[in-house]
C-alpha positions in Angstrom: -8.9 -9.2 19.1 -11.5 -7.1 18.0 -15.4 -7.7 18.7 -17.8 -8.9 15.9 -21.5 -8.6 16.8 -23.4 -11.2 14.8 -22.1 -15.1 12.9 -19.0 -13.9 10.5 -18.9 -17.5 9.1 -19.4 -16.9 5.1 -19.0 -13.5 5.0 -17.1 -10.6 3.1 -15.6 -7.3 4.3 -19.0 -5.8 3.2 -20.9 -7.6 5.3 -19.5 -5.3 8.1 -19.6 -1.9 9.8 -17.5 -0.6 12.2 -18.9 0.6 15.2 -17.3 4.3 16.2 -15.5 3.9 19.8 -14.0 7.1 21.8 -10.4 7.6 22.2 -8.5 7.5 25.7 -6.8 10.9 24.6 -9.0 13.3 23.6 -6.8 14.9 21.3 -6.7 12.6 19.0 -7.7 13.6 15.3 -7.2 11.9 12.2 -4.0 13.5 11.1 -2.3 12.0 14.3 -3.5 8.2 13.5 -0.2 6.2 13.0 -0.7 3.6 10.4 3.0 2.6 11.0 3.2 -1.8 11.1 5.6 -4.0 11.8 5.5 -7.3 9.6 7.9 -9.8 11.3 10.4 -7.2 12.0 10.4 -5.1 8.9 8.8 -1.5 9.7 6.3 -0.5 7.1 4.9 3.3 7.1 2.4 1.7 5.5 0.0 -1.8 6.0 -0.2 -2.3 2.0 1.3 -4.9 -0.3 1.1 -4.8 -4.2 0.3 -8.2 -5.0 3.0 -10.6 -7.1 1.3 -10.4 -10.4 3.0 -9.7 -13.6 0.2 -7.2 -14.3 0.5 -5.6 -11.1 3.9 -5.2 -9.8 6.7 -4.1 -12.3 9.5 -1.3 -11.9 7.6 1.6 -11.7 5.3 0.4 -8.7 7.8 -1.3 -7.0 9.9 2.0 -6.7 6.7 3.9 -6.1 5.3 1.2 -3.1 8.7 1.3 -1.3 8.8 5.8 -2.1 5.6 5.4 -0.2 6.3 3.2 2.6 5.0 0.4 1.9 6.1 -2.9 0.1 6.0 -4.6 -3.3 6.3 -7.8 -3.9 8.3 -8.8 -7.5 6.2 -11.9 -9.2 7.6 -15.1 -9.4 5.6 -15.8 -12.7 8.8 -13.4 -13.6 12.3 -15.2 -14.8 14.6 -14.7 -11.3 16.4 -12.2 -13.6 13.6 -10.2 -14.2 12.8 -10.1 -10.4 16.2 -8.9 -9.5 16.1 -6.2 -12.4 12.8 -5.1 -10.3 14.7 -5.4 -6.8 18.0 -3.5 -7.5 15.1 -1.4 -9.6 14.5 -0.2 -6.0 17.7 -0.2 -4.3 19.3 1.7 -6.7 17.1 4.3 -6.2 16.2 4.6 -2.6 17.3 7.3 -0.5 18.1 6.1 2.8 17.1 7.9 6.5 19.6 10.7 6.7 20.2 11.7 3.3 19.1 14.2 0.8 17.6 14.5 -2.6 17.2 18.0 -4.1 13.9 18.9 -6.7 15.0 21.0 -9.1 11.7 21.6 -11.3 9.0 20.8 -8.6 5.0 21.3 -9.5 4.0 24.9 -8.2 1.2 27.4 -8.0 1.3 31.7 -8.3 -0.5 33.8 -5.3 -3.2 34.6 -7.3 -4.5 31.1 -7.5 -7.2 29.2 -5.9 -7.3 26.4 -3.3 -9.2 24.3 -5.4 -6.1 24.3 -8.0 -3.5 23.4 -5.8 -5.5 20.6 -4.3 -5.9 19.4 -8.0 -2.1 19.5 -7.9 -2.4 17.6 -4.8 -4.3 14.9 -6.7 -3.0 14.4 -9.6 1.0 14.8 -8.6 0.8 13.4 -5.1 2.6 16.3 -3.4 1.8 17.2 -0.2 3.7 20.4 -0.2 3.7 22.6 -3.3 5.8 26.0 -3.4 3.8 29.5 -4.4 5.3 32.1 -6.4 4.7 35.3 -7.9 3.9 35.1 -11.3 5.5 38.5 -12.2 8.6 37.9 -10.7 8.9 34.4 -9.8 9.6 35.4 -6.4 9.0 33.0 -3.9 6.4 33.8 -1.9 5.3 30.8 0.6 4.5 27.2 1.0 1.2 25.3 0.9 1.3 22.0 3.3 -1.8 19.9 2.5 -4.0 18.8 5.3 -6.7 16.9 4.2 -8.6 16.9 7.6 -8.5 20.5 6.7 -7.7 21.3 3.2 -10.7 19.1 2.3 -13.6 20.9 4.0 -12.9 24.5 2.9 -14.2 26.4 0.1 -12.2 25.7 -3.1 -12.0 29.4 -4.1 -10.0 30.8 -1.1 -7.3 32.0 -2.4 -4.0 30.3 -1.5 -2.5 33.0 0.2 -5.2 32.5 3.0 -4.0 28.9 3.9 -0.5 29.3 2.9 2.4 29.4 5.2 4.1 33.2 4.1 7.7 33.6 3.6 7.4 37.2 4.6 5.3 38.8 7.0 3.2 42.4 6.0 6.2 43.8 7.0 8.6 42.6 4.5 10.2 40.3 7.2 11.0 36.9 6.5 8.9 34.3 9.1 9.6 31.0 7.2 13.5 29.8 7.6 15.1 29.1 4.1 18.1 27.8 2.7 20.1 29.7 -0.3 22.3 29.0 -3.1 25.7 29.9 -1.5 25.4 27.3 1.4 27.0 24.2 0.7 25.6 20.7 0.6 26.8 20.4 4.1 25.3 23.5 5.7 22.2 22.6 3.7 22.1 18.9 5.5 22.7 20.6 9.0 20.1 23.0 8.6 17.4 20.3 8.1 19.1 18.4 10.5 19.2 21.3 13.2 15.7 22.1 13.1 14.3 18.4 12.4 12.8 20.0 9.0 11.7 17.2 6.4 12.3 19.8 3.6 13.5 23.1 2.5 13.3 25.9 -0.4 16.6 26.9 -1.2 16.5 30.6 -3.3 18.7 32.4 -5.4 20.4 35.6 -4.8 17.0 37.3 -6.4 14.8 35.6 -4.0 13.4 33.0 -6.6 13.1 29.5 -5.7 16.0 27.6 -7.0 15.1 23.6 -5.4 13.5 21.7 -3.0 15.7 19.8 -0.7 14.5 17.1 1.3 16.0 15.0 3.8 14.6 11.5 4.5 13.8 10.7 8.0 11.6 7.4 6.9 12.9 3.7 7.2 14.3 2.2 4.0 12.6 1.4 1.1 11.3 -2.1 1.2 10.8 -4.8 -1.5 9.8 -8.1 -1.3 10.1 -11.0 -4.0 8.2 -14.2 -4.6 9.2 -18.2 -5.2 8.1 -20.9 -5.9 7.8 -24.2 -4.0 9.4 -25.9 -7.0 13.4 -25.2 -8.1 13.5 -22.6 -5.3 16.5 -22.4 -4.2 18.2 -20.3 -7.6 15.6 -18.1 -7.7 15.9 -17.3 -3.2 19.9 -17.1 -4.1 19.4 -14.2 -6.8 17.0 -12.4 -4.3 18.2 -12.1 -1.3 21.7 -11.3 -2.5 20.3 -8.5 -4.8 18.5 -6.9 -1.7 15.1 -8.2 -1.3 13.8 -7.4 2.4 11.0 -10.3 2.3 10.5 -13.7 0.4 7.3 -15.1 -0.3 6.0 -18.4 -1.2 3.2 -17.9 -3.7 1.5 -21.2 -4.3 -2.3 -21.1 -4.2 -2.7 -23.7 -1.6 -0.1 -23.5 1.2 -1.3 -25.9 3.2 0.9 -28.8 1.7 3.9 -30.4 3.1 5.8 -28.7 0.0 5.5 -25.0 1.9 6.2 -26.4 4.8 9.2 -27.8 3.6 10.5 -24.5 1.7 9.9 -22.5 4.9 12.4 -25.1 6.9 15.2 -25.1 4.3 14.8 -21.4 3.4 15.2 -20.2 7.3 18.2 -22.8 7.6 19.7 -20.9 4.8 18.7 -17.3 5.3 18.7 -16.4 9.0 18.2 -12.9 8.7 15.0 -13.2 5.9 11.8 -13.2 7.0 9.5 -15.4 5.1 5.7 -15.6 4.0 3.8 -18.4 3.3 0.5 -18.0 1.4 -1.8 -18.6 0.6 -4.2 -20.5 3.4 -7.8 -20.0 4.6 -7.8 -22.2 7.9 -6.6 -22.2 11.2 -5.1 -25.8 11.0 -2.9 -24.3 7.9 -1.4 -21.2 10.3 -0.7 -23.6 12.6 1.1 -26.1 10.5 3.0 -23.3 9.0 4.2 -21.6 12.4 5.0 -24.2 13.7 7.6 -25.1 10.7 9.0 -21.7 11.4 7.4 -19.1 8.9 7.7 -15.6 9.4 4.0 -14.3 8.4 1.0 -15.7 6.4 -0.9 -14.9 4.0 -4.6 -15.5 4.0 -7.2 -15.8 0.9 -8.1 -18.5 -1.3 -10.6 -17.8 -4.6 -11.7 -13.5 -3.7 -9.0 -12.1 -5.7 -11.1 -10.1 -8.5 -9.6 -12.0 -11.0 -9.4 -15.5 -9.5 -12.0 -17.8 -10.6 -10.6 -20.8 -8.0 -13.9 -21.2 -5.9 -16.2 -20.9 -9.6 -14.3 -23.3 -11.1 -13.3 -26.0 -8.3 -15.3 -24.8 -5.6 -12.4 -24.9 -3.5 -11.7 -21.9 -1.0 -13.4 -19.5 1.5 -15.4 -16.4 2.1 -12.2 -13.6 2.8 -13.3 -12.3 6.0 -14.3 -15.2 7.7 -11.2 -16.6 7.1 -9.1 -14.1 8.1 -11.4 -14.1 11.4 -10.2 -18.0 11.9 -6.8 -17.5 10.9 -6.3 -14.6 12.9 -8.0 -16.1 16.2 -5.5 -18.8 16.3 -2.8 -16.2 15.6 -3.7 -14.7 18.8 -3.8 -18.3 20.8 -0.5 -19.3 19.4 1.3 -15.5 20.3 0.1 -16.4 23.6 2.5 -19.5 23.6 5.0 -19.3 21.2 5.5 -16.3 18.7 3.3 -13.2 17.0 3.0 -14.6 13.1 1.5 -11.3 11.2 -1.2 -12.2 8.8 -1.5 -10.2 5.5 -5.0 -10.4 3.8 -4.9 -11.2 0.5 -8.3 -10.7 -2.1 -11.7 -9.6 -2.2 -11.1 -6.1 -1.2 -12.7 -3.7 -3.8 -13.5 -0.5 -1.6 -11.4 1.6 1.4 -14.1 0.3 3.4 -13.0 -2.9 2.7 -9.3 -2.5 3.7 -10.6 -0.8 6.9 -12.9 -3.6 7.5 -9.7 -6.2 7.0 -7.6 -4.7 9.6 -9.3 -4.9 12.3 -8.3 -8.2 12.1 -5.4 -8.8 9.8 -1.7 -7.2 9.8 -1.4 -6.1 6.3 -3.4 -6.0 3.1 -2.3 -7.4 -0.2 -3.8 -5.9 -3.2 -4.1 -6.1 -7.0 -6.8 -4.1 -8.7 -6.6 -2.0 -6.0 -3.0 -1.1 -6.8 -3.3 -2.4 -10.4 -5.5 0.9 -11.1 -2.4 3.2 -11.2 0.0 4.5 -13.6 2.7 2.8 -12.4 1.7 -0.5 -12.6 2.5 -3.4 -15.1 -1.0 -3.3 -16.4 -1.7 -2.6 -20.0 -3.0 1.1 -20.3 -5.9 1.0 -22.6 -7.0 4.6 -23.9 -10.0 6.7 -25.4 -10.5 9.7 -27.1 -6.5 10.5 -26.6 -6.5 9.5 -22.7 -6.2 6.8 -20.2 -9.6 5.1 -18.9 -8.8 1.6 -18.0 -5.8 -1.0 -17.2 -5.9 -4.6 -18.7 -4.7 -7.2 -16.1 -5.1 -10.7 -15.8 -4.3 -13.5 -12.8 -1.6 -15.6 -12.7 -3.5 -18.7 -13.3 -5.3 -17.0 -16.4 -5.1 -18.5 -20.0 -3.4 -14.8 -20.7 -0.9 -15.6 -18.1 -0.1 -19.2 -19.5 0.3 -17.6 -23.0 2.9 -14.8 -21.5 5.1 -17.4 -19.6 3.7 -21.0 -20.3 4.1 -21.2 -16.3 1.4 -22.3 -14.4 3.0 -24.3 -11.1 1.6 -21.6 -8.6 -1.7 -23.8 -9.3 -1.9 -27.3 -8.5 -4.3 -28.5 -11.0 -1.6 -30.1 -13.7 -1.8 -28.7 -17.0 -3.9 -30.2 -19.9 -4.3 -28.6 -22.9 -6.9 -26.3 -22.5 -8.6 -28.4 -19.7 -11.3 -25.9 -18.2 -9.6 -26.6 -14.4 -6.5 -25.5 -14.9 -7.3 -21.9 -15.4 -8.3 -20.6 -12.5 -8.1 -16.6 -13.6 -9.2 -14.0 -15.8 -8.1 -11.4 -17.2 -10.3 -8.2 -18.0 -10.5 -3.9 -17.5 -10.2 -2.5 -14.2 -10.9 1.6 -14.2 -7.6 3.7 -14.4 -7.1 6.0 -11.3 -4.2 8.1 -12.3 -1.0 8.4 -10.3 0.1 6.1 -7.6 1.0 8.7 -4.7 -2.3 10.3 -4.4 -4.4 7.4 -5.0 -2.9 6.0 -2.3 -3.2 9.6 -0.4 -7.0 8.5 -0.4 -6.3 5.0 1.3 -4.2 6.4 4.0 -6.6 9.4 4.4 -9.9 6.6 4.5 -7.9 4.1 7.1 -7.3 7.0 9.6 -10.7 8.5 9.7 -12.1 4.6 10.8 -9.5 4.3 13.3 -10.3 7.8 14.2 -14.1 7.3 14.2 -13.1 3.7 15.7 -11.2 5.5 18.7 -7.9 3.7 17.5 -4.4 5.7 17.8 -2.9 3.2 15.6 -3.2 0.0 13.9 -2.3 -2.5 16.9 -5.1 -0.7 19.0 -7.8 -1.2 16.5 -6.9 -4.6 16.2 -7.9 -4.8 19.6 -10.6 -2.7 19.8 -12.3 -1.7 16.8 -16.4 -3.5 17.2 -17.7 -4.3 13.9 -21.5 -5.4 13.4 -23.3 -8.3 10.7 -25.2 -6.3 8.2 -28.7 -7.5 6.9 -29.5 -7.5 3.4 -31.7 -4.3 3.7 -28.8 -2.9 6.0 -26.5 -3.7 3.2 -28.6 -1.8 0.9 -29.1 1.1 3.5 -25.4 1.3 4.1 -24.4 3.4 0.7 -26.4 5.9 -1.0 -29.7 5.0 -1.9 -33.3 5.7 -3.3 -31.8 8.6 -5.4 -30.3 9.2 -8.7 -27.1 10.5 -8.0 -25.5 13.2 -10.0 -22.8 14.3 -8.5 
């Protein structure tokens, strides 16, 4: 497991830095990370799951999570019929490994423009590669691939026929391989296939650009679903049989003989469902919860940005040290009976933060930190004609009690407006645009750590990544400082 320098009891992620380590190959650079995970046998491009809150995961981000690799999880504060409207949301939708899906009106840029507007395109649409045209014409004239590692550190006003990749040489020969309008679907699909292309123009008899096909060569689009530990069994029915890839128990406290019970009767029922058990903060939880069978855990008790659990009932723990303790007897227990991935769940507000959480956990679950997008459920709140800010509010908020009167994920019982039963908030979070590149920043931030860590991929930096205790005046020192910054 990876090496902390200095006590981790009662601490956060930001009470950590990463030490940088070499890499055994030299060639390693951060393009060539792979942040690729396997969660108890479902493979995730990605170590990231939207969290089950009604203002976090709705349609939109569930399709745009499992587009992206990665996993959404469909709130069980949500009737079973609205959760399945969000699962077969996704299935309907996906495009499996080996097929093909054809843009007919993608985002593009003319010759004449500038790097600095196509990586605004970049930003703002997600895309990673954006076709260039000429304006007179509408000829096609080459494509522009982003590299960030790259793209990044050059001048924005080079113009983007310097960094593109040309369709024709100076001699008016073509040196990019293209598809065109009179090949079928079927020539189109061997083509990619052939060559082991993810995409392709396709042009018109005029050389114009006419599509983008692309061929997917990723693993399925994943989706996950919450329960209950109360009046479970319906709700797991609807799920699994709609398509869900993972269940989870969300109950604050997991540590209860009512999970443990769920995880026995739901893996005597579904043999071929993994399922996660959260939330817990200690050791002796993981172990009574493997040893009942569960699939993964998922860790964090009161550091969610809208929780209020350890204000209100002082009941909890600090997020990294718990996942620390979790994750230690994770590693004694693979050593004698089976790997249980553990998920962190709360307290993350920066990338830093989710770097910081995987050199320990598996995965990391997230709800501001998706919540922030477009797509989310979140209310969009707007000034002077645009979005700023999305409203969202925790599941054990008075908000939340109003929307659905249902409150059993906490285990305080209900009493009028008794002050312990609400253990949430609700409040603005800043809005951060579109999912896809927001989450093109993530990525980008968790392979420059494991880069600068000397990590080739996730299961590596779990092993070897050092991190370091920070002082209070290290803290301080640790982000910009003693200036008034303006830019």
């Amino acid at each position: 497991m990876a090496t902390i320098f200095g006590e981790y009891f009662g601490t956060t992620f930001d009470d950590f830095l990463i030490h940088p380590g070499r890499p055994e190959e030299d060639d390693l650079i951060p393009d060539s990370v792979n942040l690729s995970s396997d969660i108890c046998g479902i493979r995730l491009g990605a170590p990231f799951f939207t969290a089950a809150m009604r203002s976090i995961t709705g349609n939109e981000l569930a399709y745009a999570a499992g587009k992206g690799k990665m996993m959404a999880v469909a709130p069980r504060g949500l009737t079973p019929e609205r959760q399945v409207e969000i699962v077969r949301f996704v299935r309907d939708r996906e495009i499996k490994p080996g097929e093909i899906e054809s843009e007919t009106d993608p985002e593009i840029v003319y010759e004449n423009d500038t790097l600095g507007t196509v990586l605004m395109k970049t930003r703002e649409f997600g895309h990673s590669n954006i076709p260039v045209k000429r304006k007179q014409t509408a000829e096609f004239v080459g494509m522009f691939a982003y590299k960030p590692s790259k793209h990044d550190l050059m001048d924005p006003r080079t113009l983007i026929t310097e960094v593109m990749m040309p369709f024709k040489n100076a001699a008016g020969s073509s040196v990019m391989e293209v598809c065109h309008e009179n090949m079928s679907d079927q020539e189109i699909d061997d083509f990619l296939r052939e060559r082991e292309y993810r995409f392709t123009p396709v042009l018109d008899s005029q050389g114009r650009l006419s599509r983008l096909v692309f061929m997917q060569r990723n693993e399925a689009y994943k989706i996950g679903a919450a329960i209950s530990t109360k009046d479970w069994e319906r709700r797991a029915d609807m799920l699994v049989e709609a398509g869900a890839d993972m269940i989870f128990i969300d109950t604050s406290d997991a540590y209860t003989s009512f999970s443990r019970d769920v995880v026995q009767e739901f893996k005597k029922r579904f043999t071929e469902i993994p399922i996660c058990a959260g939330n817990i903060v200690t050791p002796e939880a993981f172990e009574y919860l493997a040893l009942a069978g569960v699939d993964a855990v998922k860790v964090g008790m009161g550091p969610g940005s809208i929780c209020s659990t350890n204000e209100v009932l002082g009941v909890g723990a600090p997020p990294f040290s718990a996942i620390v303790r979790v994750c230690e007897k994770r590693d004694s227990y693979a050593e004698k009976e089976r790997y249980v991935p553990v998920i962190a769940d709360g307290g993350i507000k920066t990338t830093a933060n989710i770097n910081v959480a995987l050199t320990h956990a598996d995965g990391v679950m997230g709800g501001s930190m998706f919540g922030c997008f477009e797509e989310s459920a979140g209310q969009k709140v707007m000034k002077d004609g645009r979005v700023v800010a999305v409203r969202i509010y925790g599941e054990a908020s008075k908000e939340s009690f109003r929307t659905s009167g249902d409150m059993d994920r906490y285990t305080t019982p209900l009493d009028g407006d008794s002050l312990t039963t609400f253990q949430g908030v609700s409040g603005l979070i800043p809005y951060k645009g579109r999912f896809k590149p927001g989450m093109e920043v993530y990525m980008k931030t968790l392979r420059e750590a494991l880069y600068h860590a000397g990590c080739a991929n996730l299961g590596e930096y779990r092993k070897l990544a050092v991190l370091e205790r920070l002082s209070e005046n290290a803290r301080e020192v640790a982000k910009p400082h003693g200036i008034q910054i303006v830019e």
